[in-house]
C-alpha positions in Angstrom: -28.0 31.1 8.0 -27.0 30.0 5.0 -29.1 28.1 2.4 -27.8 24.0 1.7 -26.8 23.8 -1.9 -29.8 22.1 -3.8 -28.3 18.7 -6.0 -30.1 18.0 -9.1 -29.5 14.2 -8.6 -30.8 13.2 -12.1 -28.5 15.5 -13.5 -25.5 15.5 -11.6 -25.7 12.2 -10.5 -23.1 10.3 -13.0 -22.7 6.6 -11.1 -20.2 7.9 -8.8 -20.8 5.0 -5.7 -20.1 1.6 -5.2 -22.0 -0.5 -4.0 -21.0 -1.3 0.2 -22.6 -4.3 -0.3 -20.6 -6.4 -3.1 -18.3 -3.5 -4.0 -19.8 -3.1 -8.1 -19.7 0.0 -9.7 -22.9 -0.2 -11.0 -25.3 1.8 -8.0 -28.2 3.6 -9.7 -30.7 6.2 -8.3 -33.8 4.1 -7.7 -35.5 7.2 -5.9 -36.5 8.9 -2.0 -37.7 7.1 0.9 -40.1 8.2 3.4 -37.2 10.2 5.2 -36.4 12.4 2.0 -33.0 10.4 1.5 -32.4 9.3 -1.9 -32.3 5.6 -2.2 -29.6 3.5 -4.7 -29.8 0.3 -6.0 -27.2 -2.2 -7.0 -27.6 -3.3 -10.8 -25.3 -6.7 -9.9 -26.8 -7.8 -6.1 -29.6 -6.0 -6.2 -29.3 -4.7 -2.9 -30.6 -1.0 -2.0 -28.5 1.6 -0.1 -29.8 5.3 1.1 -27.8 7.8 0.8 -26.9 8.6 4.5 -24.6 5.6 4.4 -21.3 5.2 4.2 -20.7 4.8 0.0 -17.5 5.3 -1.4 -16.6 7.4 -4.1 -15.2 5.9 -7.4 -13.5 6.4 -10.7 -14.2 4.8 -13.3 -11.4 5.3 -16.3 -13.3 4.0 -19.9 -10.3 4.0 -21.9 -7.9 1.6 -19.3 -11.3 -0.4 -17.9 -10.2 0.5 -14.7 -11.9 1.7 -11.6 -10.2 3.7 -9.3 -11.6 4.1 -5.6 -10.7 7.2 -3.1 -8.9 6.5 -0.3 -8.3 3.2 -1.9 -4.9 1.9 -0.7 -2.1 0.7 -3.0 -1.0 -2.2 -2.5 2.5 -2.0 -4.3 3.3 2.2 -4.6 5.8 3.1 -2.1 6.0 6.5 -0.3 8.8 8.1 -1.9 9.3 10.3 1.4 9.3 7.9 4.2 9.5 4.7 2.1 6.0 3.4 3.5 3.5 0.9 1.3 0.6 3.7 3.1 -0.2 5.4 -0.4 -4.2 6.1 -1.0 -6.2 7.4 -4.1 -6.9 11.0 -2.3 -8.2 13.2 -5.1 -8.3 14.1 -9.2 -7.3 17.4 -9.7 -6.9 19.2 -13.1 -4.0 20.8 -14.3 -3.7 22.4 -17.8 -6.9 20.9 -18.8 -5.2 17.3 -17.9 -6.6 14.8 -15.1 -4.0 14.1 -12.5 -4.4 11.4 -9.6 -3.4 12.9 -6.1 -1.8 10.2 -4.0 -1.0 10.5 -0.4 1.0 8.8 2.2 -1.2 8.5 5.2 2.1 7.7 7.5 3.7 11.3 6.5 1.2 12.8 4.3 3.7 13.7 1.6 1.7 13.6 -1.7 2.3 12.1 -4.8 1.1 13.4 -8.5 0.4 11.2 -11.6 -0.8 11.4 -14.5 -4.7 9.4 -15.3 -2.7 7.7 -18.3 -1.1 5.1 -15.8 -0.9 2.0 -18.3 -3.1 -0.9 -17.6 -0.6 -3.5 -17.5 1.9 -2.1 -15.2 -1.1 -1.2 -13.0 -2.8 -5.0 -12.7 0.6 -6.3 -12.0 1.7 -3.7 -9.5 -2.0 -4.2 -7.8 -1.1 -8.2 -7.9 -3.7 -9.5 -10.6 -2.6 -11.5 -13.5 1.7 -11.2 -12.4 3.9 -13.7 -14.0 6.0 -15.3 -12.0 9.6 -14.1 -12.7 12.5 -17.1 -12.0 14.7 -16.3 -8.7 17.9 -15.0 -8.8 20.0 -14.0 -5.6 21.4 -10.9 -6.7 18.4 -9.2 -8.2 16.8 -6.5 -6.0 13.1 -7.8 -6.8 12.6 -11.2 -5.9 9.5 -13.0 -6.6 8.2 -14.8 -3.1 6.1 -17.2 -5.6 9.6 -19.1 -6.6 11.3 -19.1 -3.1 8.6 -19.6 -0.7 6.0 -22.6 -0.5 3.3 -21.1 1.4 0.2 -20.1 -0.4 -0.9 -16.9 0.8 -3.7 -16.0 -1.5 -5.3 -13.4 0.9 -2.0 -11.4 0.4 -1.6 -9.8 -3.1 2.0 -8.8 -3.1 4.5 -10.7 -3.4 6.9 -8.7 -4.8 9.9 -8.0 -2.5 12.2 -4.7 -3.6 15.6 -4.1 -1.8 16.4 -1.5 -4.4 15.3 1.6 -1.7 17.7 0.1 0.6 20.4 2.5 0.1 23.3 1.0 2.3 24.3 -1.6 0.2 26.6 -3.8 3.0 23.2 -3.8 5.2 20.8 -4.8 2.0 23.3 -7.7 1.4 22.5 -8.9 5.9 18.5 -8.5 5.1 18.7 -10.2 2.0 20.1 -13.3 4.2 17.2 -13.0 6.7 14.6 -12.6 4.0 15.6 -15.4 2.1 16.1 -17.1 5.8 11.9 -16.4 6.2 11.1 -18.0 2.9 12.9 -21.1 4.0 10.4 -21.2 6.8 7.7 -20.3 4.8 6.5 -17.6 6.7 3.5 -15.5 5.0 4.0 -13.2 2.5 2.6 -10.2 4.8 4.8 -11.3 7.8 7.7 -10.6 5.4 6.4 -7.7 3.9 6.2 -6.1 7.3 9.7 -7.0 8.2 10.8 -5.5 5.0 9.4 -2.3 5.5 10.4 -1.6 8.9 14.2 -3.0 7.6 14.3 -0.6 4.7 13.4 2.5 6.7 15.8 1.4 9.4 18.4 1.0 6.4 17.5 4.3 4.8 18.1 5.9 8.7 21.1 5.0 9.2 22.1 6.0 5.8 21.3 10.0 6.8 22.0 9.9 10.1 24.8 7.9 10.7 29.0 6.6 9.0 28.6 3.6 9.9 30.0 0.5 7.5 28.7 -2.5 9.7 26.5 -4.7 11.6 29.0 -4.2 14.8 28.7 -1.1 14.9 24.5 -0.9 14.9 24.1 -0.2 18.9 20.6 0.1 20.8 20.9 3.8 20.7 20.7 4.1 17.3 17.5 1.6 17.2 15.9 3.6 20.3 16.3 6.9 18.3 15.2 5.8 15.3 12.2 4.2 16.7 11.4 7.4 18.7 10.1 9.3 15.6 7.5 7.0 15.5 4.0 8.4 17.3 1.7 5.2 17.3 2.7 2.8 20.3 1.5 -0.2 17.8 4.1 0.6 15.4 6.9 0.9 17.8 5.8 -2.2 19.6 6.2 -4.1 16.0 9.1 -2.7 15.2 10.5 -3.7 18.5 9.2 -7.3 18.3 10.7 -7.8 14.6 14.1 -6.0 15.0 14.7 -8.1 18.2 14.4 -11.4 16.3 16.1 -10.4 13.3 19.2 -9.2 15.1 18.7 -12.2 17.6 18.4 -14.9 14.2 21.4 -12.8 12.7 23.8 -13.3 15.5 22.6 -17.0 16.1 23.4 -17.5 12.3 26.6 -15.9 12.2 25.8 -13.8 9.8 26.7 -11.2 11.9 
């Protein structure tokens, strides 16, 4: 049997938790209890954690002041496989004596490489902290809910919307319609973001798999098949759900 691999905690240790209690990135080594298991202790809430728990790994990037968690979600990076907001902080790895940041898509698991110089800015905005609010305009294919819709959802950080990945442009023009239709109601900015993604992978389906140049011509089989890729009943019960009103809402609109 081989030997466990002895850890010099004093040494190797380099602050490399957070805290599961307030989520700070300042958890020290505050010693062993009476089990053997080292303990930590939170420098902000004081609380102590051993180290059979559940603690996260972090990141923490002195130059940018920015602390990067694995498995932490993105809220704002898109999958540039399958389209899906589903990317997480998986890994660093070094390349060429250069950090890189592993991202992966936990919908396909296609992973995405860049570089540790991301630049601050771009990355508060795209993470939804300290975003100006950019005036509406129809045509544009980012459109700031903040300007269009009056309800205040401040537990949802993005409120970006991006039609750009929508590659059939007669069928971005229809869900441009509905999304703007949504704001009108003032429904929350994750109900829309959820009817955007399923709309833009539906969009970008129909684009490889099928000539078509119209609404009309959008029959059930073509929304059974592409819903049949799909292996978790939850998501094919959503997409169900939110294709059945927004083709119901189109037709009662006229739009289509």
């Amino acid at each position: 049997m081989k030997k466990m691999i002895e850890i010099n905690w004093l040494q190797d240790y380099k602050q490399d938790f957070i805290c599961p209690k307030c989520e700070d990135n300042r958890l020290c080594l505050y010693g062993s209890g009476h089990n053997g298991k080292k303990v930590f202790i939170c420098q902000k809430c004081k609380k102590t954690t051993n180290s059979s728990c559940d603690l996260k790994k972090m990141y923490f990037d002195p130059e940018l002041n920015i602390v990067w968690y694995y498995g932490q979600k993105m809220d704002s990076f898109i999958c540039p496989k399958c389209s899906e907001y589903k990317i997480f902080l998986k890994e660093l790895k070094q390349i060429s004596k250069k950090l890189f940041k592993v991202f992966c898509c936990s919908n396909c698991g296609e992973k995405t490489y860049a570089s540790i110089s991301i630049d601050k800015n771009k990355y508060r905005i795209a993470q939804g902290y300290d975003a100006p609010i950019k005036p509406f305009i129809y045509e544009n294919d980012i459109w700031d809910l903040r300007t269009i819709n009056a309800c205040n959802d401040s537990y949802h950080k993005r409120y970006r919307i991006n039609f750009s990945a929508m590659k059939l442009i007669w069928f971005k023009k229809e869900v441009k319609k509905y999304i703007y239709y949504l704001c009108q109601l003032e429904k929350s900015y994750g109900y829309i973001e959820g009817v955007m993604v399923n709309l833009r992978c539906f969009c970008n389906y129909l684009f490889v798999n099928n000539t078509i140049f119209n609404m009309s011509q959008i029959n059930r089989g073509m929304i059974l098949d592409f819903i049949s890729y799909e292996k978790s009943p939850s998501v094919v019960v959503d997409r169900l759900s939110k294709f059945n009103i927004y083709f119901y809402t189109g037709k009662l609109k006229g739009w289509f």
